[in-house]
N, C-alpha and C positions, 0 to 999 in steps of 0.2 A: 420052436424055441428060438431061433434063428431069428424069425421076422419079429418075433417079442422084443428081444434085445435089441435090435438096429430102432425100433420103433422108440426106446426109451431112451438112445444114445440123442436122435434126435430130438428127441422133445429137449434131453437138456441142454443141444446146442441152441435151440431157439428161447430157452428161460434166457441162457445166461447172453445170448446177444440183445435180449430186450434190456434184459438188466444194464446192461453198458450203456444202451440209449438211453434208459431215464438217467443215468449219473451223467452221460451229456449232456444234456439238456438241462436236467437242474445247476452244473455249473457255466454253461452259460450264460444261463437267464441272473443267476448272483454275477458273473463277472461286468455283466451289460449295465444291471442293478448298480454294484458299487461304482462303475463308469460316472454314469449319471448323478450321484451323489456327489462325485467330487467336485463333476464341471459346477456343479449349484453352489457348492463350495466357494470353487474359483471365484466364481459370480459374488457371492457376497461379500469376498475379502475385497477387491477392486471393486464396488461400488462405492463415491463417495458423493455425500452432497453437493451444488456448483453451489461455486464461490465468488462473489461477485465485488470483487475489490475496488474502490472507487477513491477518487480526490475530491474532496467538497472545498467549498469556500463559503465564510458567513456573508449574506449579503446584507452590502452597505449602502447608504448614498454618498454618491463622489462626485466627483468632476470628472467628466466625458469631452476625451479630447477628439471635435469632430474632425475630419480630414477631409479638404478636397486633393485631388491626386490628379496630377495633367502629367504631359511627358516635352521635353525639351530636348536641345542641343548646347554640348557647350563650347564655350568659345572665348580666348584671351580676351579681354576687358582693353590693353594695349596690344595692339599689333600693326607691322610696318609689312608693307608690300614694297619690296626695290626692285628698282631697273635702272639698266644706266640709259643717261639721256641723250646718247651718241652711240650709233651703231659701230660697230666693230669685233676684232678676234679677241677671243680673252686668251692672255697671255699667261694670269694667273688664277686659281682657284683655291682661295686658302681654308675653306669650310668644306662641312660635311654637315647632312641632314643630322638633326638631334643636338649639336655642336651648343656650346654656351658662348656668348662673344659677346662685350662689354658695350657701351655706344662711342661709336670712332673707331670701332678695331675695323681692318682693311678685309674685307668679303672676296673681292675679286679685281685683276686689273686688265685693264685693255691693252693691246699695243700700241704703246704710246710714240714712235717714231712717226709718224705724219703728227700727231698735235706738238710735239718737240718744233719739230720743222717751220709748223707755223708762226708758232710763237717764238722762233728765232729770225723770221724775216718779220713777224710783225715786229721786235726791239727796235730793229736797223732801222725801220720805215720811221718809230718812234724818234729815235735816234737826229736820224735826217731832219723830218720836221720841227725837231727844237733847234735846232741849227737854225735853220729857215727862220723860225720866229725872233733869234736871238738877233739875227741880221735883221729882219724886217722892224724888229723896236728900234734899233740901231738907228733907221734910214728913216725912224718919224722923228730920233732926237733925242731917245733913252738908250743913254751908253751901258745902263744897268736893268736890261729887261728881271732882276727881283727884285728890283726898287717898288714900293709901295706907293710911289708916287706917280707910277704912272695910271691914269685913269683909267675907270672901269672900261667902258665901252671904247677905248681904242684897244684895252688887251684883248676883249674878247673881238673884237672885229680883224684884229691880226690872227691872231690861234684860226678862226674859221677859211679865213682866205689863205694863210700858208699850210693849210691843212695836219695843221696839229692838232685840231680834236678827233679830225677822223682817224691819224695815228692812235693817240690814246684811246681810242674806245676799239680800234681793230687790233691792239696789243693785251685791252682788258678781254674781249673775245675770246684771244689764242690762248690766255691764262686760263679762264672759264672752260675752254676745251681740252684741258691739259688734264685740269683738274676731276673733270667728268671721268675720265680713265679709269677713276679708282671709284671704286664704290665700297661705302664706309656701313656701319651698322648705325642706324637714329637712336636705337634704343637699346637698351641689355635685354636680353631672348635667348631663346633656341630659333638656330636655323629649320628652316621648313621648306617644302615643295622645291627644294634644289636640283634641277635637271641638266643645267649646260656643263659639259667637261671642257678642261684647256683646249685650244687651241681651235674649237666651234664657235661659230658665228652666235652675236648675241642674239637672244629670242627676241619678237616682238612687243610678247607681253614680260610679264614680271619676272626678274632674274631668279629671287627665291622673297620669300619671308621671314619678319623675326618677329616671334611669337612671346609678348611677357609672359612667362607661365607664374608667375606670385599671384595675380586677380583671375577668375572668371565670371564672366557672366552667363546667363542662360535666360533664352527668353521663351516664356508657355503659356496658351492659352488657357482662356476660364469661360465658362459661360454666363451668358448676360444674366442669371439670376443667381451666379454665382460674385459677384461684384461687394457683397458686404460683407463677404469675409474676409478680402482682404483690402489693406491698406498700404502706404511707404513706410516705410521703416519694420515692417513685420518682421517676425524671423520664419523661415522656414528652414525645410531640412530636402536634402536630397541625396537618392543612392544611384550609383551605378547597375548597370545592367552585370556588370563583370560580377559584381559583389552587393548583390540586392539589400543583403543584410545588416548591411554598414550604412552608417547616415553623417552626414556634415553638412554643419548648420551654416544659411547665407541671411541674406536680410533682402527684403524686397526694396528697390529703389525707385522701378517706374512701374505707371499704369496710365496705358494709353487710352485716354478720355473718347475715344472713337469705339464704337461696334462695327464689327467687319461684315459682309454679307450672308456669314456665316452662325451669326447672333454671338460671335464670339470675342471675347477682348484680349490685347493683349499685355502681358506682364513679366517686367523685367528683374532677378536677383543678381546677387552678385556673392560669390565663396571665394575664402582663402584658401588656394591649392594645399591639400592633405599632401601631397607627393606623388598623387596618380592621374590627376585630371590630365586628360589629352584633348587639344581643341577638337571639334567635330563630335565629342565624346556623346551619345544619347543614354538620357539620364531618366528618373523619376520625380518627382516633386511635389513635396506634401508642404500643404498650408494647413496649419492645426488650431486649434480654437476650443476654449474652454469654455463647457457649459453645465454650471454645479447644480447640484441635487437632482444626481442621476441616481437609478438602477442598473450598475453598469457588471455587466458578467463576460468572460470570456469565450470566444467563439464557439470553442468543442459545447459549450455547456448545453446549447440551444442545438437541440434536432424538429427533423423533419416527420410527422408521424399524420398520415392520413391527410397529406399535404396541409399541414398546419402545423404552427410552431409551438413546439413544447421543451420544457426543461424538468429535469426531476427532481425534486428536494428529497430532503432525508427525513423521516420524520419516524421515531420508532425502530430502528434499525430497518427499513423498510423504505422503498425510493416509490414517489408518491408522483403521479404525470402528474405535469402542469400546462394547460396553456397557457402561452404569454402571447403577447406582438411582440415582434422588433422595431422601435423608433430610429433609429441609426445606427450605423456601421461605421468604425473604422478597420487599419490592419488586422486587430486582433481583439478589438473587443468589441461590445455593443449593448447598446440602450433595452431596457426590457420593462413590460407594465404587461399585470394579469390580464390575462382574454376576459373581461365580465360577460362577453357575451357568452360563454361557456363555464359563467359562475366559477372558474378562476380565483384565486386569492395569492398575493406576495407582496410580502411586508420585509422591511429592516429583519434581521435577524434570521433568517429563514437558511438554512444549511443546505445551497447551491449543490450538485452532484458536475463536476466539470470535465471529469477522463473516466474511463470505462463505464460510459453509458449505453454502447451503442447497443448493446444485447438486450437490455433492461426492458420490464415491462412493469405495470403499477402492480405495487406488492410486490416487488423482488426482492429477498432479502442482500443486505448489501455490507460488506466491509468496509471500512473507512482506513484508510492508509495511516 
C-alpha cells in the first residue's frame, strides 16, 4: 500500500513538472513571436522612398564669356626711388614706412655743418673776386664795371683772368651741396623700403621709396596662340590671392610685339587702386571675350561617368543621362553639344539638372526645388 501511493505521488510530480514546461515553452516561443512582429513593424514605419531633390535650369543659347587666366605682380604705375647725392650722417628722419607725404615735403636731412662751411668760404672767395673785377674794369677805363657799354669780350676776358667765374661757379657748387642735405619727396606716395635711422651713415643704394598708390599696373604673360584675344584698350578683371572672389576691373594698355623664348608675350594693364592694392602684390587675371550662340550650363551640371561627360535632363519627372562634350571652360561655366557619337540629343529648352546630381542614375526619380 505504501509503495502504491509514493508510486502515484510521483507520477503527479512528473505530470505537473511537464505541464509547466509546455506553458514555458509555449510562452516563450509567443514572446519571441510578438518580438519579431514589432521589429517588422519598426521596419515599415521608417522605410521611406529617396528623394532626390535637384535645381534645373532651362537651357538657352547665350553668350559664353571665354577667359584666359595668367598670374602677375603688381606694381605703382608712378614710383620714385631717392637717395641723396652726397654721402653723409642723417641728422633728420621725418618719415615712416606706410607714411603719405605730398611732392616737396622734407624725407630726411643730412648734417649740414661742413656744406654750411663751404659755402661760407665759397661767398667770401665770391666776394673777393668781384672786388678784383670791379678794379680790373677800372684799370682798362670802365669806372662802371655795370655799365652796358663795356664790351663783350673784354668782360668776359676780365671775370676769367681775375677769377670771377671760377668764384661763381665754386659758390653755385657749395649751394648745390647745401642743398643735397635735404631730401625732398618728387611725388605724392607712400613711403616704402625705409631702413636708415638718425644719426647712421647714408646707404649706398636707395634711401627709401615713394610709391603713387592711385594707378597700378601689372604685367602677365599669354601665349603666342593666345595673342587674338586680346588687344589695347581691352578691359579686363583682376583678383587678389588675399580675396579670390572679388574682381576690379583694368583696361589693357600694352602688348609687347616680341615672343620671348618661352613662346610667350608679354602684356601690360593698368587699375585704379580699390584701397588694397600693395606694390609687389601677385594677382590673377582674366581677359574675357564674348562668343554668342552658345550652349552654356554651369560647372556642377556636367559629371564625370565612365570617364566621359555627361549631364542629366529632366524629362518626366525622371533625370535622363546625357552625353555631351565640353567645348570650353571658364570660372564657372561652360560650353556643351550632344555627344552624337553616343546618339546624344540637346536642344534650346531641355530642363538642365545643375545641383544634386551627384547620386543620380538614368531613371531616377527626381524633385525639382
Amino acid at each position: 500500500m505504501k509503495c502504491h501511493n509514493g508510486e502515484l505521488m510521483k507520477s503527479n510530480v512528473y505530470k505537473t513538472a511537464f505541464a509547466l514546461l509546455a506553458i514555458l515553452c509555449f510562452s516563450g516561443c509567443s514572446i519571441f513571436k510578438n518580438n519579431d512582429t514589432e521589429e517588422d513593424q519598426v521596419g515599415r514605419n521608417e522605410y521611406k522612398p529617396e528623394e532626390n531633390v535637384v535645381d534645373t535650369m532651362v537651357l538657352r543659347k547665350t553668350t559664353f564669356m571665354s577667359q584666359l587666366v595668367s598670374n602677375g605682380k603688381l606694381r605703382s604705375r608712378i614710383k620714385s626711388s631717392l637717395r641723396f647725392p652726397i654721402q653723409g650722417v642723417v641728422a633728420e628722419v621725418n618719415v615712416r614706412n606706410g607714411d603719405i607725404v605730398k611732392a616737396g615735403d622734407i624725407i630726411a636731412v643730412l648734417d649740414k655743418r661742413d656744406a654750411e662751411n663751404k659755402l661760407q668760404l665759397a661767398k667770401v672767395a665770391f666776394d673777393k673776386a668781384e672786388i678784383s673785377l670791379r678794379d680790373g674794369l677800372i684799370g682798362f677805363g670802365y669806372l662802371d664795371p655795370e655799365s652796358d657799354d663795356i664790351p663783350e669780350e673784354i668782360e668776359r676776358t676780365a671775370k676769367t683772368k681775375l677769377g670771377y667765374e671760377d668764384a661763381k661757379l665754386n659758390m653755385k657748387a657749395a649751394e648745390i651741396e647745401l642743398e643735397n642735405c635735404t631730401l625732398r619727396a618728387p611725388i605724392s606716395g607712400k613711403i616704402a623700403d625705409l631702413d636708415t635711422k638718425q644719426h647712421e651713415y647714408t646707404p649706398t643704394g636707395d634711401f627709401c621709396k615713394v610709391l603713387d598708390n592711385n594707378v597700378f599696373e601689372v604685367e602677365f604673360p599669354i601665349l603666342e596662340t593666345e595673342i587674338n584675344q586680346v588687344r589695347t584698350g581691352q578691359k579686363v578683371q583682376v583678383s587678389t590671392f588675399s580675396e579670390p572672389d572679388k574682381r576690379f576691373s583694368g583696361t589693357i594698355t600694352e602688348i609687347n610685339p616680341m615672343i620671348d623664348d618661352k613662346g610667350q608675350i608679354t602684356v601690360k594693364a593698368e587699375f585704379q587702386n580699390p584701397g588694397k592694392f600693395l606694390d609687389g602684390m601677385n594677382v590673377k587675371i582674366f581677359v574675357e571675350n564674348g562668343i554668342p550662340d552658345k550652349l552654356v550650363v554651369p560647372k556642377s551640371a556636367v559629371l564625370i561617368r565612365d570617364n566621359l561627360e555627361v549631364l542629366f535632363l529632366v524629362k518626366d519627372n525622371k533625370a535622363a543621362w546625357t552625353y555631351v562634350n565640353v567645348l570650353m571652360t571658364n570660372s564657372n561655366s561652360c560650353v556643351v553639344v550632344a555627344n552624337q557619337e553616343r546618339g546624344a540629343e540637346l536642344k534650346e529648352g531641355d530642363i538642365v539638372i545643375t545641383s544634386g546630381n551627384l547620386n543620380l542614375a538614368d531613371g531616377s526619380s527626381v524633385i525639382i526645388k
